[in-house]
N, C-alpha and C positions, 0 to 999 in steps of 0.2 A: 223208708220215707213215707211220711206220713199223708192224707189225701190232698191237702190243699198243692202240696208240693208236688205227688204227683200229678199233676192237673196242671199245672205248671208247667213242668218237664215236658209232658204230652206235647202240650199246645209249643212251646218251643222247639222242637224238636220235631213236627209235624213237616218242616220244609229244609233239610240238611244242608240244601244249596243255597240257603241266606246267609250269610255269613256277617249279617250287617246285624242278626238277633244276636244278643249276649246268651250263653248259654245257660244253663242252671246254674251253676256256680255261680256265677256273677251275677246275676238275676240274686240270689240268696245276701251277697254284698252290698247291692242297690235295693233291695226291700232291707236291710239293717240299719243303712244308713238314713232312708226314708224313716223308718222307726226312731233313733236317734234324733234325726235331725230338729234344731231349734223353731222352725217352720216347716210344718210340714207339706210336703207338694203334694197336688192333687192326684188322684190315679189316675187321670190324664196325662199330667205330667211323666207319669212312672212307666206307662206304656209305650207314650212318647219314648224316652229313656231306652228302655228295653229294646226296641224294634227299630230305634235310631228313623224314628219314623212312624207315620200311622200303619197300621198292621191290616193286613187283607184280610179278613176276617168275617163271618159271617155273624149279624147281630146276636144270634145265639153266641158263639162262639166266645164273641166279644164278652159277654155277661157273665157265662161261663169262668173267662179270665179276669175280670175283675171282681168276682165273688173272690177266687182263689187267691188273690192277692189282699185281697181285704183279710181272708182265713190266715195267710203264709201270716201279715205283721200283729195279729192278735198272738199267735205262738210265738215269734220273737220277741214280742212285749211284755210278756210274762216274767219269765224270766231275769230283766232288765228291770226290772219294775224291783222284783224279791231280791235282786242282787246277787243271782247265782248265776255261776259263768254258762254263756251262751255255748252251747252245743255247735260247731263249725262243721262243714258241711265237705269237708276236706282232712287229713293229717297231713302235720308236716313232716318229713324226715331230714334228718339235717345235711344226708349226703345229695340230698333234690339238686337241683338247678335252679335259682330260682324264675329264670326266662323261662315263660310258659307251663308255670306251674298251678297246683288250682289256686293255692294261696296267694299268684299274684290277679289272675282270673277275678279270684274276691275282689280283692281291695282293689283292682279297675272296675268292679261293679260297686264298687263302694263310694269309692271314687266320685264317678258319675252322679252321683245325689247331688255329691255337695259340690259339684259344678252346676249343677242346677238351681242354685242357691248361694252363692260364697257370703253374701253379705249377711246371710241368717247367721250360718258357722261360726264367722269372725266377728262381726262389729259388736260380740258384747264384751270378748278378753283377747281380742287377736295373740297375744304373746301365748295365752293358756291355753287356746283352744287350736295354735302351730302345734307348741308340743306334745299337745295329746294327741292330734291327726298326724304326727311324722312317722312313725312308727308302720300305718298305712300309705300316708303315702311314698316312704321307700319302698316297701314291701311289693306297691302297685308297677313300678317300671317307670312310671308313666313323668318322670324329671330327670331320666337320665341322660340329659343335655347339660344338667348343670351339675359343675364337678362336684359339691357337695355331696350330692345324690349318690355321683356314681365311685366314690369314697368310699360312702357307706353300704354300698349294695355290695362291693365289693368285700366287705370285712365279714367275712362266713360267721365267726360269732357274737354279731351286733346281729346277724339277721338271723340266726337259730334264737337267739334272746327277743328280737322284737316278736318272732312267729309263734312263743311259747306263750307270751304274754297277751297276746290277741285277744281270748275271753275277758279278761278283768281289763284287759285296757276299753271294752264295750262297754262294760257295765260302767268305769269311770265317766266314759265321754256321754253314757246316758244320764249318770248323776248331777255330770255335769250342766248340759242343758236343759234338766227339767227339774233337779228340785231346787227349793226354793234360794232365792237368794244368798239368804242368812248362814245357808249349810254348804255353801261351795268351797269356803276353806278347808271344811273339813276333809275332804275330797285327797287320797292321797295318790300323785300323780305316778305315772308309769315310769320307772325309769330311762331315761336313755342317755347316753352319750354324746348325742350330736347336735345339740342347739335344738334349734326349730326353723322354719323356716315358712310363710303363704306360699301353700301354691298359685297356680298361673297357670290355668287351661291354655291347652296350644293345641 
């Protein structure tokens, strides 16, 4: 792991008995989606986010973490940018669980961005911009109230296929809100089998 990240890690991991900070993993979910996202939130916003709260922190400290965070979304923007699948901070294996795994860790850190923002995400193609986020948001846990959800969580290979796919479905959802217009059909979507659906923060 390279510095920014750890510097990251550090600082989160400096207090074991919070349990309210997202850990790196999810932290690496929520700076992608912050990266992705169609607005982007401010690093206040993001440590908000992280710390589910403002963080005890000493002004060094503080600065410290948001250099690192500024560093972490320049590396995942690269890549995203060139169009070559993003490097996950995580494997998956297919005989996993997916309760409490890192890949769901992710995508509830991923998650959390665009709760932070639903109306940037959706209001430019709602229908296009469900189906390119279901794949995350099954993968996250984070809807398995509604039977749809827990359908698909339950079908072992829709979710070895949504988990395999996770790099190019980043690179699609970043093509998708940031280049231009004109070139968004080109855009070929991830597959899936299950519709789409808006999430609904609870």
């Amino acid at each position: 792991m390279n510095e920014p990240w750890s510097t990251l890690s550090s600082i989160l991991e400096a207090d074991p008995t919070n349990e309210d900070i997202l850990d790196s993993i999810a932290t690496h979910g929520l700076l992608t989606a912050a990266t992705i996202s169609p607005r982007q939130p401010t690093i206040d916003q993001i440590i908000f986010c992280i710390f589910d709260g403002s963080p005890d922190l000493s002004p060094e400290n503080l600065q410290t973490l948001k250099n690192a965070i500024q560093q972490a979304q320049q590396q995942l923007e690269q890549p995203l940018f060139l169009g070559e699948g993003l490097e996950l901070p995580f494997e998956w294996d297919e005989e996993e669980e997916l309760e409490d795994s890192d890949i769901q860790a992710w995508c509830i850190g991923f998650m959390s961005a665009v709760f932070l923002d639903e109306d940037a995400w959706f209001d430019t193609d709602e229908q296009e911009s469900s189906e390119l986020l279901l794949p995350i948001m099954v993968l996250s846990g984070l809807f398995s109230d509604a039977p749809e959800f827990t359908e698909m969580s339950e079908d072992e290979a829709l979710i070895t296929d949504m988990s395999e796919q996770l790099p190019e479905l980043l690179t699609e959802l970043y093509l998708f809100y940031k280049c231009p217009e004109d070139k968004k059909d080109q855009i070929k979507k991830p597959s899936n089998k299950s519709g789409s659906a808006k999430p609904k923060k609870h």
